[in-house]
C-alpha positions, 0 to 999 in steps of 0.5 A: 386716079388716072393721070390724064382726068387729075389736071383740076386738081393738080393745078388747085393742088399741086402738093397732092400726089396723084398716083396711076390707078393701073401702076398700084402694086403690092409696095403701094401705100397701105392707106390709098383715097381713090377718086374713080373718074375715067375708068370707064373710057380707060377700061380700068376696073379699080376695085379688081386691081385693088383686091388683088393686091391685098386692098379692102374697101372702107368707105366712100364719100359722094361730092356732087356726082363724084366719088371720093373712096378710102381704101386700106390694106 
């Protein structure tokens, strides 16, 4: 997720670590949920990102308008 789109869920859960979309890398997490919210204004392509560095797409699960994906490599 984008760190600037992620403040309503950092303040009804601050436990949940929310990482930078653009900063995944190669010693990523090997399980990554994605929320894809923003991207367009940021011009971010998540999916090319994650591919590249070795993610396949799981599945993704719809809650009112937003997405809530489950990457793994």
């Amino acid at each position: 997720m984008i760190p600037s789109f992620a403040d309503p869920l950092k303040y009804y859960h601050p436990d949940i670590v929310i990482n930078d979309i653009s900063q995944v890398s190669q010693n990523s997490p090997g399980r990554l949920y994605v929320i894809p919210y923003g991207e367009a204004i940021h011009g971010i392509d998540h999916q090319k990102i994650l591919e590249t560095n070795g993610y396949t797409f799981q599945y993704s699960r719809d809650y009112r308008q937003l997405s809530l994906q489950y990457w793994e490599r």
